[in-house]
PQR file with spaces between the fields and no chain letter, atoms N, CA, C, O and H, PARSE charges and radii, in Angstrom:
ATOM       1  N    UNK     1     -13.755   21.742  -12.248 -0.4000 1.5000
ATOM       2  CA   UNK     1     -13.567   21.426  -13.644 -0.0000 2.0000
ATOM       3  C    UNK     1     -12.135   20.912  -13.869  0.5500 1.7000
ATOM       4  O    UNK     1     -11.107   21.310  -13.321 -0.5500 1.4000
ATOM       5  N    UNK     2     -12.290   19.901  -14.831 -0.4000 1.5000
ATOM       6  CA   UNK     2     -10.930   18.974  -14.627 -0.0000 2.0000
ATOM       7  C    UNK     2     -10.192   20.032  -16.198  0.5500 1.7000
ATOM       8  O    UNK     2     -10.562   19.843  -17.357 -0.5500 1.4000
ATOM       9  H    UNK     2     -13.125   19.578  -15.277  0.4000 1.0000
ATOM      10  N    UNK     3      -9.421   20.794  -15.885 -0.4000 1.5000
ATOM      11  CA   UNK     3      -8.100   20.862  -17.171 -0.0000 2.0000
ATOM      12  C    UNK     3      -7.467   20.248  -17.912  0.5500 1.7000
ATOM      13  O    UNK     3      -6.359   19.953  -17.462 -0.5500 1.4000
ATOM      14  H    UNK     3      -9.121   20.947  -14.944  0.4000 1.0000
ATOM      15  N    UNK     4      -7.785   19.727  -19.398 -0.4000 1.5000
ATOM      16  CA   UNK     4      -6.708   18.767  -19.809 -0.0000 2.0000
ATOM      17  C    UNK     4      -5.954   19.232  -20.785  0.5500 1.7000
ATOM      18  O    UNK     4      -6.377   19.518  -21.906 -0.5500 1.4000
ATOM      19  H    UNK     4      -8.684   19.967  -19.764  0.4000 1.0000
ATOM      20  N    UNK     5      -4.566   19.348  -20.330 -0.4000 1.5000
ATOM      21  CA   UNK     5      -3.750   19.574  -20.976 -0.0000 2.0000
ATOM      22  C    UNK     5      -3.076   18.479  -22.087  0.5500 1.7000
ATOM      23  O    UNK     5      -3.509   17.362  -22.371 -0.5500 1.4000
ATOM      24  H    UNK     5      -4.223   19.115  -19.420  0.4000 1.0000
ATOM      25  N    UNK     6      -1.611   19.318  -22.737 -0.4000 1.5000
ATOM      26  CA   UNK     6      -1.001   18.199  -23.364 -0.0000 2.0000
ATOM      27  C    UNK     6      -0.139   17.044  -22.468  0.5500 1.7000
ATOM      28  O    UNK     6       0.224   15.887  -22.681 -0.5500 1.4000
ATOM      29  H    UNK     6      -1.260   20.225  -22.507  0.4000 1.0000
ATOM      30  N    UNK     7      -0.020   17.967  -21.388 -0.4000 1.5000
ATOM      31  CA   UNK     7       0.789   17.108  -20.208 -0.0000 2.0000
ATOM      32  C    UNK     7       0.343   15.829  -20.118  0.5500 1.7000
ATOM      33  O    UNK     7       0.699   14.736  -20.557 -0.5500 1.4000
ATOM      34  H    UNK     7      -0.314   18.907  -21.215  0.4000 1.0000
ATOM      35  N    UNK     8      -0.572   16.273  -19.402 -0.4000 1.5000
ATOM      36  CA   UNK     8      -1.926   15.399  -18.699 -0.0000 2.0000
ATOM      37  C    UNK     8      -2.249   14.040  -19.365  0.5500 1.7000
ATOM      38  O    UNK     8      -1.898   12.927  -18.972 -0.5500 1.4000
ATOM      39  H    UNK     8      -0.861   17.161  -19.046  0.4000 1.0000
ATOM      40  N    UNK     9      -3.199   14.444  -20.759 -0.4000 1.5000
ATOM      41  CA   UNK     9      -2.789   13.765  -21.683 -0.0000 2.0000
ATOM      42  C    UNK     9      -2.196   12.804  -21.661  0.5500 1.7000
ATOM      43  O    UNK     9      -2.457   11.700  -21.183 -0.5500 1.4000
ATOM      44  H    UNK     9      -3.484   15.348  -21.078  0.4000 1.0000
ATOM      45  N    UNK    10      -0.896   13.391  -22.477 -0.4000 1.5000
ATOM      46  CA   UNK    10       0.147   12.634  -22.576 -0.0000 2.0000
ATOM      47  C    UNK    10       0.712   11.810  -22.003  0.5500 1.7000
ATOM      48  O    UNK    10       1.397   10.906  -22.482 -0.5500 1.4000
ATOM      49  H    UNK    10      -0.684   14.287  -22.865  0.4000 1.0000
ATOM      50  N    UNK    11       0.379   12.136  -20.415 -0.4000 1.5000
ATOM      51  CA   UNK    11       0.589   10.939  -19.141 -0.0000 2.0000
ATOM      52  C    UNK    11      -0.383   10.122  -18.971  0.5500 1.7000
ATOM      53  O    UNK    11      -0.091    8.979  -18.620 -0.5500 1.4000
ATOM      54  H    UNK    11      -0.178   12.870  -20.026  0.4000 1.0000
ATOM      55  N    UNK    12      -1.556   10.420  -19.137 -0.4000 1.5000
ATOM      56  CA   UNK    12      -2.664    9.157  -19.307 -0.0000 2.0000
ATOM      57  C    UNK    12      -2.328    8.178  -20.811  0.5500 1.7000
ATOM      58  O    UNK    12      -2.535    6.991  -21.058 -0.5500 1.4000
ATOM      59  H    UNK    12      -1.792   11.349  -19.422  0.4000 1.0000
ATOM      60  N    UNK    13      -1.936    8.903  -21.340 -0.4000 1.5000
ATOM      61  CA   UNK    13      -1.641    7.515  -22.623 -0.0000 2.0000
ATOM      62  C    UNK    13      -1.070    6.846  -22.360  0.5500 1.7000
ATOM      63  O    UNK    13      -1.403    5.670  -22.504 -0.5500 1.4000
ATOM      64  H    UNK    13      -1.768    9.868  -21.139  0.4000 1.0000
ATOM      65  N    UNK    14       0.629    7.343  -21.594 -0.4000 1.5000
ATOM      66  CA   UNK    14       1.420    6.544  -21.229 -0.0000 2.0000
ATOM      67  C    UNK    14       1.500    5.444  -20.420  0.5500 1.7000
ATOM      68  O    UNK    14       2.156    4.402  -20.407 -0.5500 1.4000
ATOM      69  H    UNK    14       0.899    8.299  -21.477  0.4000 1.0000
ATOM      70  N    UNK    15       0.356    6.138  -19.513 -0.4000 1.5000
ATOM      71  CA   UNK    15       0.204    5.147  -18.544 -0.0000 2.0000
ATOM      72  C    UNK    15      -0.846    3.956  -18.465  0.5500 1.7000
ATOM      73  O    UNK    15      -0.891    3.069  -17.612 -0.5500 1.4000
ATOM      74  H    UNK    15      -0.177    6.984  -19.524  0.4000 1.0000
ATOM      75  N    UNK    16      -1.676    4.149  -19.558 -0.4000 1.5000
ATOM      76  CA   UNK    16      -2.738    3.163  -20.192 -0.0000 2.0000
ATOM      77  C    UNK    16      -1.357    2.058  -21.285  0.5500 1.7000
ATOM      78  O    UNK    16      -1.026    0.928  -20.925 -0.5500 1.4000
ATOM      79  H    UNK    16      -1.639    4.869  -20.251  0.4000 1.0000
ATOM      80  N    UNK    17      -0.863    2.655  -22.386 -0.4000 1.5000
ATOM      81  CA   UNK    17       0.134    1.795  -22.193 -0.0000 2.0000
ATOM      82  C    UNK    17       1.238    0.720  -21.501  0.5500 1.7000
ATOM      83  O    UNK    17       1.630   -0.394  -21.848 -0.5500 1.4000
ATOM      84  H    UNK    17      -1.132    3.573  -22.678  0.4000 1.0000
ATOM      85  N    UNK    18       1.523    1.526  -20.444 -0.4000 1.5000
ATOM      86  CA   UNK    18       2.224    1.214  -19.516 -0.0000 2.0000
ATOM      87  C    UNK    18       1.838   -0.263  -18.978  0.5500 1.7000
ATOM      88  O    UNK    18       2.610   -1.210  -18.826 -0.5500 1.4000
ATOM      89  H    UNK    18       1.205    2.431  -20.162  0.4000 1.0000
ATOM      90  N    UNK    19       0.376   -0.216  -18.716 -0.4000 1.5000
ATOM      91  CA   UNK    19      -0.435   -0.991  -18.264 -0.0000 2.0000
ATOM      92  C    UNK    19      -0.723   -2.227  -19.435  0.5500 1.7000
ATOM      93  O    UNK    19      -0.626   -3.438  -19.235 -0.5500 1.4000
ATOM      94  H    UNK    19      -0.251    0.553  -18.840  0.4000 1.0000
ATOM      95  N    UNK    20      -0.986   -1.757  -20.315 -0.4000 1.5000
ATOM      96  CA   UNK    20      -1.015   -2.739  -21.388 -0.0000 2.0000
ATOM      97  C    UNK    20      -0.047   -3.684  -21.713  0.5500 1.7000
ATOM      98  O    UNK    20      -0.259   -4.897  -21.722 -0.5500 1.4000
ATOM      99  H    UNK    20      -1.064   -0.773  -20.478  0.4000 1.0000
ATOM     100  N    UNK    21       1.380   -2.963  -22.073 -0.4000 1.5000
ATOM     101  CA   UNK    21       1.958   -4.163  -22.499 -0.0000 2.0000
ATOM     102  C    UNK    21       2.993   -4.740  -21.675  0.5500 1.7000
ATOM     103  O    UNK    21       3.672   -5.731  -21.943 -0.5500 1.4000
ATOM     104  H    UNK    21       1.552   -1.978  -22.066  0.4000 1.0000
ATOM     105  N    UNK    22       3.074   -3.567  -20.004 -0.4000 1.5000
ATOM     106  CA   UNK    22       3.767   -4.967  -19.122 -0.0000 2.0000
ATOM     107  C    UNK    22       3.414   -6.489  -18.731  0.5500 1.7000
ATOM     108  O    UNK    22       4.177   -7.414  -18.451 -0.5500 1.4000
ATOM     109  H    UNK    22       2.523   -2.761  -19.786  0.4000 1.0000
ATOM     110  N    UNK    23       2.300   -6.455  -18.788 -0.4000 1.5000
ATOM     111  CA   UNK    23       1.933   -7.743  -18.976 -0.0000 2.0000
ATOM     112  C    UNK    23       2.416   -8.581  -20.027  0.5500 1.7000
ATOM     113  O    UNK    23       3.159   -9.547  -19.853 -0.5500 1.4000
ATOM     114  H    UNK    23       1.680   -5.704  -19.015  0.4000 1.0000
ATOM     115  N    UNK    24       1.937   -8.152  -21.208 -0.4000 1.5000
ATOM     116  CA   UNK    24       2.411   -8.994  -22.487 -0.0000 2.0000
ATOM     117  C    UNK    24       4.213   -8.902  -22.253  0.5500 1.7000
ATOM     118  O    UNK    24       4.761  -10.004  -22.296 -0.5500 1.4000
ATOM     119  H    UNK    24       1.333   -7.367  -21.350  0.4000 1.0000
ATOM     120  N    UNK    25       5.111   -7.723  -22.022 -0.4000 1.5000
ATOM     121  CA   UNK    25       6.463   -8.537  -21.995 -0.0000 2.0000
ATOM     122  C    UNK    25       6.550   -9.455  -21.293  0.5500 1.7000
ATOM     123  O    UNK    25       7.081  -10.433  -21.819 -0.5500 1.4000
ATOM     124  H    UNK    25       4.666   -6.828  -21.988  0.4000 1.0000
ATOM     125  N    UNK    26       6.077   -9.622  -19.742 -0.4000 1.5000
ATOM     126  CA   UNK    26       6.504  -10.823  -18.816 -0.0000 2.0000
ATOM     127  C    UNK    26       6.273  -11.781  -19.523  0.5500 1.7000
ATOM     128  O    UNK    26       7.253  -12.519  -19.622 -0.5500 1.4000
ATOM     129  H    UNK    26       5.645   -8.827  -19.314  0.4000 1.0000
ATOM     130  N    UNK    27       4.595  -12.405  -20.571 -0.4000 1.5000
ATOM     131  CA   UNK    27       4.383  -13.440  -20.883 -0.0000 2.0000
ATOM     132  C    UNK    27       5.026  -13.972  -21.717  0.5500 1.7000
ATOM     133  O    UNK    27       5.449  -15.128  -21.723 -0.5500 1.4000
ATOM     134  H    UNK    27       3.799  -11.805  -20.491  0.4000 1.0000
ATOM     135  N    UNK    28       5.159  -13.067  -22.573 -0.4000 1.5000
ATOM     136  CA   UNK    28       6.703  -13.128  -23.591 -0.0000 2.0000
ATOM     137  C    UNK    28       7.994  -13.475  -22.813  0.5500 1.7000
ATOM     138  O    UNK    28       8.598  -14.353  -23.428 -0.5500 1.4000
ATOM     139  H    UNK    28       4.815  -12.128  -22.568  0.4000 1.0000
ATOM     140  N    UNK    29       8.546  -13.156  -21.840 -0.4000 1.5000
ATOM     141  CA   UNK    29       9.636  -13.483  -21.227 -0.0000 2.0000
ATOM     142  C    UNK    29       9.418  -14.633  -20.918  0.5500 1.7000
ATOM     143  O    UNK    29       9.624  -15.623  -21.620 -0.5500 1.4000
ATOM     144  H    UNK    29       8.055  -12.442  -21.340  0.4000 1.0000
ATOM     145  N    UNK    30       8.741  -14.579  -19.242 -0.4000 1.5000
ATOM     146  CA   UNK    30       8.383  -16.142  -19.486 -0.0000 2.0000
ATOM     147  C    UNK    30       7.743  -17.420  -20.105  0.5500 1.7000
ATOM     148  O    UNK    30       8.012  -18.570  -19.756 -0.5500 1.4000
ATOM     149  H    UNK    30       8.574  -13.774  -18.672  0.4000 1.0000
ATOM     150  N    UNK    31       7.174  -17.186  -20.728 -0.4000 1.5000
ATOM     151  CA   UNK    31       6.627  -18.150  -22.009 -0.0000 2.0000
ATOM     152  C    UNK    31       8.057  -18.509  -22.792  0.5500 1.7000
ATOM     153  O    UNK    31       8.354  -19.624  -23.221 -0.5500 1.4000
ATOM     154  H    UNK    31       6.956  -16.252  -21.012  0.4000 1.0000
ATOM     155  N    UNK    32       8.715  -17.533  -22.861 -0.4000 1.5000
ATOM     156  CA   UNK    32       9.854  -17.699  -24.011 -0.0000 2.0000
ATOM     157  C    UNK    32      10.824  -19.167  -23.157  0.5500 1.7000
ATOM     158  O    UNK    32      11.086  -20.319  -23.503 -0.5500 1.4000
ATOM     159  H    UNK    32       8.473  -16.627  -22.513  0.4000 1.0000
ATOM     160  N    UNK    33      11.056  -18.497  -22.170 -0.4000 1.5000
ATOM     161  CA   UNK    33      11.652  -19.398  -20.901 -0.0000 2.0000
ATOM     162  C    UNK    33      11.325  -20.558  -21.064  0.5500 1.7000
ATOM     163  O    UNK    33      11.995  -21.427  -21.622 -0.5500 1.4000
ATOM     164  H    UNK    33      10.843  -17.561  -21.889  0.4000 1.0000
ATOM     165  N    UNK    34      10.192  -20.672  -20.557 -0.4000 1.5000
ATOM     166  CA   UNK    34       9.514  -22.374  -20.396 -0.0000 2.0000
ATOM     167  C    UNK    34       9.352  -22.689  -21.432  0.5500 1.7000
ATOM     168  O    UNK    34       8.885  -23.818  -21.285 -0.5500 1.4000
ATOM     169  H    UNK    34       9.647  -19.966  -20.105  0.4000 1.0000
ATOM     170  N    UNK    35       9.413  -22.451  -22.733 -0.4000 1.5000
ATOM     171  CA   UNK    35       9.581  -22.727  -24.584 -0.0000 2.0000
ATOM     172  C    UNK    35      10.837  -23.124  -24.340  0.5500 1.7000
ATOM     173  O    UNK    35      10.921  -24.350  -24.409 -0.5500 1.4000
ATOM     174  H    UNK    35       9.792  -21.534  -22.853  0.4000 1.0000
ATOM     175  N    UNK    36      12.063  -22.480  -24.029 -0.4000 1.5000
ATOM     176  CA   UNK    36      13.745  -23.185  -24.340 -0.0000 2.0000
ATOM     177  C    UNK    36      13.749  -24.656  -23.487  0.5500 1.7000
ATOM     178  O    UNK    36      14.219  -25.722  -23.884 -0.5500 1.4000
ATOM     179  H    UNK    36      11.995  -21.484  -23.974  0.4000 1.0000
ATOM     180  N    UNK    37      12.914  -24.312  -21.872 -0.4000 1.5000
ATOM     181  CA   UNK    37      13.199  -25.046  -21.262 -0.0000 2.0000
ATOM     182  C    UNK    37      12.654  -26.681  -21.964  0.5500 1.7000
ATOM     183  O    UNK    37      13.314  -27.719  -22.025 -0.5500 1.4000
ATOM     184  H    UNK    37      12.532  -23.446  -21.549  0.4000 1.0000
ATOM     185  N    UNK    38      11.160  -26.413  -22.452 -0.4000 1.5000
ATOM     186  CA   UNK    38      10.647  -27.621  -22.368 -0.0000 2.0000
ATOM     187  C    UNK    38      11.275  -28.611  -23.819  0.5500 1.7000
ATOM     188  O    UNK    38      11.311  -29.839  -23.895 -0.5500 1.4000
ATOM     189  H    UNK    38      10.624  -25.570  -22.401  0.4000 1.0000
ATOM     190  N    UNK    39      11.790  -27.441  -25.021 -0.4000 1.5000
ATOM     191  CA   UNK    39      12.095  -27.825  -25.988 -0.0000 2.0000
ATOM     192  C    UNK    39      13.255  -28.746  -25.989  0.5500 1.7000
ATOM     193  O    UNK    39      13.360  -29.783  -26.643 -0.5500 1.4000
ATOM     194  H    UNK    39      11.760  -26.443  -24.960  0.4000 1.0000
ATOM     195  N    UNK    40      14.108  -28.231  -25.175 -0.4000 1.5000
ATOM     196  CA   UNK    40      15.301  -28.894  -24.696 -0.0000 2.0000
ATOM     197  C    UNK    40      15.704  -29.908  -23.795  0.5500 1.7000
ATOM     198  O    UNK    40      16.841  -30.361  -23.668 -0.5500 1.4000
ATOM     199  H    UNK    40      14.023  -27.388  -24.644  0.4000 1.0000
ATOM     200  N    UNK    41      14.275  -30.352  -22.939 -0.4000 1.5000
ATOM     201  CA   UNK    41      14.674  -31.211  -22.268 -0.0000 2.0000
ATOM     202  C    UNK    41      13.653  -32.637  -22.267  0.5500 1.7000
ATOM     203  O    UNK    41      13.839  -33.684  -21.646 -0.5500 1.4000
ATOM     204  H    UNK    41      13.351  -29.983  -23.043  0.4000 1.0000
ATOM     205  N    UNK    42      12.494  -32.265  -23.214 -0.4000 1.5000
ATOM     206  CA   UNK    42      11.398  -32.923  -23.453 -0.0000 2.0000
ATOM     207  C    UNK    42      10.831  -32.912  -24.736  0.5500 1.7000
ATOM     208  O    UNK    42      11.611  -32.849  -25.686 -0.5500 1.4000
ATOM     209  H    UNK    42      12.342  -31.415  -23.719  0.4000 1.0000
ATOM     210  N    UNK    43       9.707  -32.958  -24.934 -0.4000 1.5000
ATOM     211  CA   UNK    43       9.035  -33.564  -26.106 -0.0000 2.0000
ATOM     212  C    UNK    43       8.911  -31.989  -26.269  0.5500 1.7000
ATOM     213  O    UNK    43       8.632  -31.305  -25.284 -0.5500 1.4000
ATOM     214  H    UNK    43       9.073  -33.009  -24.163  0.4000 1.0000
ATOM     215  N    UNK    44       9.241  -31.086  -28.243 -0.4000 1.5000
ATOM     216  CA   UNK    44       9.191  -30.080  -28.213 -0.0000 2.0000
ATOM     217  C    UNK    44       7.679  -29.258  -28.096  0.5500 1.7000
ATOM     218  O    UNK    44       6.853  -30.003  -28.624 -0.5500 1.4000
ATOM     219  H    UNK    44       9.467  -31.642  -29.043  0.4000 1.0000
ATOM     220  N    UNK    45       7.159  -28.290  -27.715 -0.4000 1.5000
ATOM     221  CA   UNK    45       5.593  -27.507  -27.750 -0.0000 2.0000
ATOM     222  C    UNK    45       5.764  -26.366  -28.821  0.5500 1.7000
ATOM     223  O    UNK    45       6.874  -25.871  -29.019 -0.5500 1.4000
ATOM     224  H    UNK    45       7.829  -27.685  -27.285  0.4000 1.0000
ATOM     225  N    UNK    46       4.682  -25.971  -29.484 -0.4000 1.5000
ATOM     226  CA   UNK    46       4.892  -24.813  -29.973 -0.0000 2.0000
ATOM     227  C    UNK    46       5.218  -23.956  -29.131  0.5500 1.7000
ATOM     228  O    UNK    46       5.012  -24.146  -27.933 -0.5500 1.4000
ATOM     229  H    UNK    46       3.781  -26.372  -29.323  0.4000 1.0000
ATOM     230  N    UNK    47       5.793  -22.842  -29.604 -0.4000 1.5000
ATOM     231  CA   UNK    47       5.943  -21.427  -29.169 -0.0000 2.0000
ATOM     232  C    UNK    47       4.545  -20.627  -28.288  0.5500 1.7000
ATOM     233  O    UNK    47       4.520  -19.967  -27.249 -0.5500 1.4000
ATOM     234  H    UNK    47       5.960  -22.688  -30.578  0.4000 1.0000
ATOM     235  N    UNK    48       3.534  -21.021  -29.193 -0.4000 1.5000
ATOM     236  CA   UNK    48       1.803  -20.668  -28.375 -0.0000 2.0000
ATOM     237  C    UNK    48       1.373  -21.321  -27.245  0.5500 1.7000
ATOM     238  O    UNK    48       0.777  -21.008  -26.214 -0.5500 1.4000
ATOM     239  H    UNK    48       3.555  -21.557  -30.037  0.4000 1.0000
ATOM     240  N    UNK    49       1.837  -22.306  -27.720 -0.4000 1.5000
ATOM     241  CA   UNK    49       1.460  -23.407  -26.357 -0.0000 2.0000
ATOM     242  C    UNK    49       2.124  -22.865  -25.023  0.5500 1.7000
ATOM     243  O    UNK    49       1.589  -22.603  -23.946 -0.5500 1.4000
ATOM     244  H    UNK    49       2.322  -22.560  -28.557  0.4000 1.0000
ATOM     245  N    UNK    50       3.415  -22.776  -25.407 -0.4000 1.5000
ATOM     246  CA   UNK    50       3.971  -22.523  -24.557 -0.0000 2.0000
ATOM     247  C    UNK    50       3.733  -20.999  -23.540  0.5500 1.7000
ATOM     248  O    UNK    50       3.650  -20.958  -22.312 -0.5500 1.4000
ATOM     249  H    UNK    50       3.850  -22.988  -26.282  0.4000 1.0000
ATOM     250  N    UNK    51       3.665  -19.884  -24.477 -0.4000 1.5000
ATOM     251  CA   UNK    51       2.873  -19.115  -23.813 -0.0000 2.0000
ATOM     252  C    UNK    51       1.622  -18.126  -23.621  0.5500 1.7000
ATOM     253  O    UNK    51       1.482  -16.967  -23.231 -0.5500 1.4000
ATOM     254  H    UNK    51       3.733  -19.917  -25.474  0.4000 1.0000
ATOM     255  N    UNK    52       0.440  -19.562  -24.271 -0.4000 1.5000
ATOM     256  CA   UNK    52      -0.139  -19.632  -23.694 -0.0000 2.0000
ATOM     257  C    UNK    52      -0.856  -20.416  -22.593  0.5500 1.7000
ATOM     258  O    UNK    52      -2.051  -20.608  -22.365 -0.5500 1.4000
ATOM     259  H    UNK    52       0.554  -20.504  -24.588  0.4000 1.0000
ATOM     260  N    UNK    53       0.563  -20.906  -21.826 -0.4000 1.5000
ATOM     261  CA   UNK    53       0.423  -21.444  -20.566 -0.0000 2.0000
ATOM     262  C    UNK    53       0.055  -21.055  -19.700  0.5500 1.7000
ATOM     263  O    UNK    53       0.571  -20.005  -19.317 -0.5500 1.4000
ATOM     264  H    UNK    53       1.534  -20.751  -22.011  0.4000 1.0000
ATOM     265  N    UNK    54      -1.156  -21.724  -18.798 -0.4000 1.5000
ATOM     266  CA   UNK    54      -1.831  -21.261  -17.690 -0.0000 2.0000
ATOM     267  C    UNK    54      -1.193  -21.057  -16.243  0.5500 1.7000
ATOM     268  O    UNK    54      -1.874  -20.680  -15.290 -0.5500 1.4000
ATOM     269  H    UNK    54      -1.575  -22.577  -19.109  0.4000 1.0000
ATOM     270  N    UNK    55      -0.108  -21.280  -16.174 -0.4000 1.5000
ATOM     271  CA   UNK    55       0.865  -20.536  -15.330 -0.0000 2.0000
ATOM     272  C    UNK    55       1.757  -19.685  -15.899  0.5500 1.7000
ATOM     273  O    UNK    55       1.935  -18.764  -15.102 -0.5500 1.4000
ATOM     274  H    UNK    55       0.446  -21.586  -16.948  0.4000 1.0000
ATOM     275  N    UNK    56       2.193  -19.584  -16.558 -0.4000 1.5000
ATOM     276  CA   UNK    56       2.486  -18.699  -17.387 -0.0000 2.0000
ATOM     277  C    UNK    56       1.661  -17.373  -17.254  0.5500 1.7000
ATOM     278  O    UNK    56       2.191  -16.378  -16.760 -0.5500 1.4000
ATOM     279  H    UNK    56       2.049  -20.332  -17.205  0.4000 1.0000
ATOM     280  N    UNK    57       0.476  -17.361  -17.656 -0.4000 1.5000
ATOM     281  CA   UNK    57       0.380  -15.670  -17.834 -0.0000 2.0000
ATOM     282  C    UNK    57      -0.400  -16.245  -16.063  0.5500 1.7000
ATOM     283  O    UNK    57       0.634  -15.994  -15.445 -0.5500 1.4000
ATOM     284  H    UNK    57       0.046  -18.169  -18.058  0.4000 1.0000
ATOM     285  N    UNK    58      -0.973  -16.557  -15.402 -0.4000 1.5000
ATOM     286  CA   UNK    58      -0.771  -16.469  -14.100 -0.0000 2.0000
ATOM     287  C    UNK    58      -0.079  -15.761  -13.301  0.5500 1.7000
ATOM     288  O    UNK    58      -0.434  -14.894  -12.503 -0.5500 1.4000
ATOM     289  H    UNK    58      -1.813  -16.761  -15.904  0.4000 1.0000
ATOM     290  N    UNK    59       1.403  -16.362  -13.669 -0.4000 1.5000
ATOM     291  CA   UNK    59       2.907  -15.806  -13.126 -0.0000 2.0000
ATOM     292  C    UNK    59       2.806  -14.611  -13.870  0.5500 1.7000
ATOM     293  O    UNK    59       3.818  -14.007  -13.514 -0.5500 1.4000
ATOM     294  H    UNK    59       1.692  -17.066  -14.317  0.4000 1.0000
ATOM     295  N    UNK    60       2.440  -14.166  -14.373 -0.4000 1.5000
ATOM     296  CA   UNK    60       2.759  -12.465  -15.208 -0.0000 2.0000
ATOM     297  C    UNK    60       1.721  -11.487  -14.717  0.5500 1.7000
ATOM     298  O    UNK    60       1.760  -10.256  -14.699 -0.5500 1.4000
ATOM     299  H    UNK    60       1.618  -14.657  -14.662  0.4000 1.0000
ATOM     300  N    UNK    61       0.863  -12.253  -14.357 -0.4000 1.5000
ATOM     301  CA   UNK    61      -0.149  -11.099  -13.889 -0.0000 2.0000
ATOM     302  C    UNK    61      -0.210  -10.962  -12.489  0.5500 1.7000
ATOM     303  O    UNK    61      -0.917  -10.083  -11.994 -0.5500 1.4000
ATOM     304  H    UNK    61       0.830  -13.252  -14.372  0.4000 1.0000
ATOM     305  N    UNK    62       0.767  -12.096  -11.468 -0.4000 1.5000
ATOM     306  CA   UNK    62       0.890  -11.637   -9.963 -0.0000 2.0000
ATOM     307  C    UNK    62       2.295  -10.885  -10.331  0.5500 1.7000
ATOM     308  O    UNK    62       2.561   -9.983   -9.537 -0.5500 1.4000
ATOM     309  H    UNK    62       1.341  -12.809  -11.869  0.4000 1.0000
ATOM     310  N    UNK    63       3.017  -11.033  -11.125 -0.4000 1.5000
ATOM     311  CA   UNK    63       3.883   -9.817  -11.440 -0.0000 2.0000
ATOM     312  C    UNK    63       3.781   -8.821  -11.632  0.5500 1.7000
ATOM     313  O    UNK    63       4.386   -7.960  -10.993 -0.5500 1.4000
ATOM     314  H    UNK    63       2.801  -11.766  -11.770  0.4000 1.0000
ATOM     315  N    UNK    64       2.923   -8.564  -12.646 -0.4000 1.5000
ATOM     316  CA   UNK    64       1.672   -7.070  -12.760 -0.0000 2.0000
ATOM     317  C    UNK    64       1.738   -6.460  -11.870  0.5500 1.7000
ATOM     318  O    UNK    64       2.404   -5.475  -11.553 -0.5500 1.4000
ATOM     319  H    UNK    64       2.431   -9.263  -13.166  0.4000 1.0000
ATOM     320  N    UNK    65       1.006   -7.056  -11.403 -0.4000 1.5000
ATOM     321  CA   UNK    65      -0.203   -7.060   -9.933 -0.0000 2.0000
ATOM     322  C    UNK    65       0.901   -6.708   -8.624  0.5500 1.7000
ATOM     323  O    UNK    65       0.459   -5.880   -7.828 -0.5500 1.4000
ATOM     324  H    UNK    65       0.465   -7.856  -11.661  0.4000 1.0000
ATOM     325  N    UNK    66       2.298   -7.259   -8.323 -0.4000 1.5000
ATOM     326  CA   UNK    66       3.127   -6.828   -7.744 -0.0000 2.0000
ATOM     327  C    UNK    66       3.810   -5.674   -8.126  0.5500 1.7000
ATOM     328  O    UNK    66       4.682   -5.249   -7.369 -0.5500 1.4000
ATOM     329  H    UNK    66       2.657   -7.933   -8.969  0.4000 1.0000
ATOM     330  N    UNK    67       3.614   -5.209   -8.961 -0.4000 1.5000
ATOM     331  CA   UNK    67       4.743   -4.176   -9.571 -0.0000 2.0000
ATOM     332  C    UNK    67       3.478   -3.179   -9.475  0.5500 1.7000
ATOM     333  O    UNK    67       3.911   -2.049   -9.246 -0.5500 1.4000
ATOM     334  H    UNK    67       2.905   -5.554   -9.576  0.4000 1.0000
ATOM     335  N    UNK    68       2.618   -3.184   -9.531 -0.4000 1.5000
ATOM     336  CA   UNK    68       1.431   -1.933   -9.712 -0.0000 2.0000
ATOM     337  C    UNK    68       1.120   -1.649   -7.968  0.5500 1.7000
ATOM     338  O    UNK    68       0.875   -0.489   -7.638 -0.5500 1.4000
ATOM     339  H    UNK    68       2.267   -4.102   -9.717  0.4000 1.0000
ATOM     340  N    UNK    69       1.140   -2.650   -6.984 -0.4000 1.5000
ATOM     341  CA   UNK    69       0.986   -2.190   -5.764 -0.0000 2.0000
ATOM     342  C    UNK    69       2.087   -1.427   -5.529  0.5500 1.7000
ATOM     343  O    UNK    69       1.855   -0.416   -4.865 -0.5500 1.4000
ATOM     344  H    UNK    69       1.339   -3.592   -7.252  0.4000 1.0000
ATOM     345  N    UNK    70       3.715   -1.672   -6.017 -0.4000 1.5000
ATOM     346  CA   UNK    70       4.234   -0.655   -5.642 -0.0000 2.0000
ATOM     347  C    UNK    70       4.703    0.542   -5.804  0.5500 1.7000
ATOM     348  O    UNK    70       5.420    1.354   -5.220 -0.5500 1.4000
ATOM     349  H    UNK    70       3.904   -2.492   -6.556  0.4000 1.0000
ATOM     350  N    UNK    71       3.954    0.400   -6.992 -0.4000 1.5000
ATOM     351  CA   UNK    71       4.081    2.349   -7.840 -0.0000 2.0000
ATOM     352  C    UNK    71       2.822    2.627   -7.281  0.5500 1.7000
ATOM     353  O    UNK    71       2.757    3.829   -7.540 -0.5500 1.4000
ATOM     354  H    UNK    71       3.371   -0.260   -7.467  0.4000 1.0000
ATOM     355  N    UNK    72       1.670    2.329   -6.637 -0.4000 1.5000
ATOM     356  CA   UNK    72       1.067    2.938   -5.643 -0.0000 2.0000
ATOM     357  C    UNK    72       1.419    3.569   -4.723  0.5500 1.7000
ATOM     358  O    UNK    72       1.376    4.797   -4.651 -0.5500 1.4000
ATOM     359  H    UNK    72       1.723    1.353   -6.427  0.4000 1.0000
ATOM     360  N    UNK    73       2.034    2.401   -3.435 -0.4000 1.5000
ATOM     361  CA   UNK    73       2.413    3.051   -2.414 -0.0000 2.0000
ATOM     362  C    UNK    73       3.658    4.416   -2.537  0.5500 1.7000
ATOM     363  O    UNK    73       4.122    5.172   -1.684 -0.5500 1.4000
ATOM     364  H    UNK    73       2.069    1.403   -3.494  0.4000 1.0000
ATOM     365  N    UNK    74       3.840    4.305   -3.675 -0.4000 1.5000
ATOM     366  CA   UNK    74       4.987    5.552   -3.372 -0.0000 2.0000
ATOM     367  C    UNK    74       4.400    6.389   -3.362  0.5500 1.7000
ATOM     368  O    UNK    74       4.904    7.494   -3.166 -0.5500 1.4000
ATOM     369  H    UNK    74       3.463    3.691   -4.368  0.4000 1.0000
């Protein structure tokens, strides 16, 4: 029988969070990135466009995806 505490809990929320919105900062980071970049050196894109670029969240989710294999292996 599984015990659930407030601990417990409390660490599964966190970590369902956790999961949630590292993704969305990277895309935000980089989206934001390739937004200064393209605005500034080319024809300007929205802010959406920009990230919702298909390399863009690509690049954020092998970031994910790298950062979650290594809070595994520890």
């Amino acid at each position: 029988m599984i015990l659930l505490t407030a601990y417990t809990v409390g660490y599964q929320i966190g970590y369902m969070l956790n999961m949630i919105l590292t993704p969305l900062i990277f895309i935000l980071i980089i989206g934001g990135s390739y937004y200064l970049i393209k605005r500034f050196t080319q024809n300007s894109i929205s802010f959406g466009q920009a990230v919702l670029n298909r390399w863009v969240i690509g690049s954020s989710i092998i970031l994910t995806l790298g950062l979650l294999r290594r809070a595994v292996n520890r």
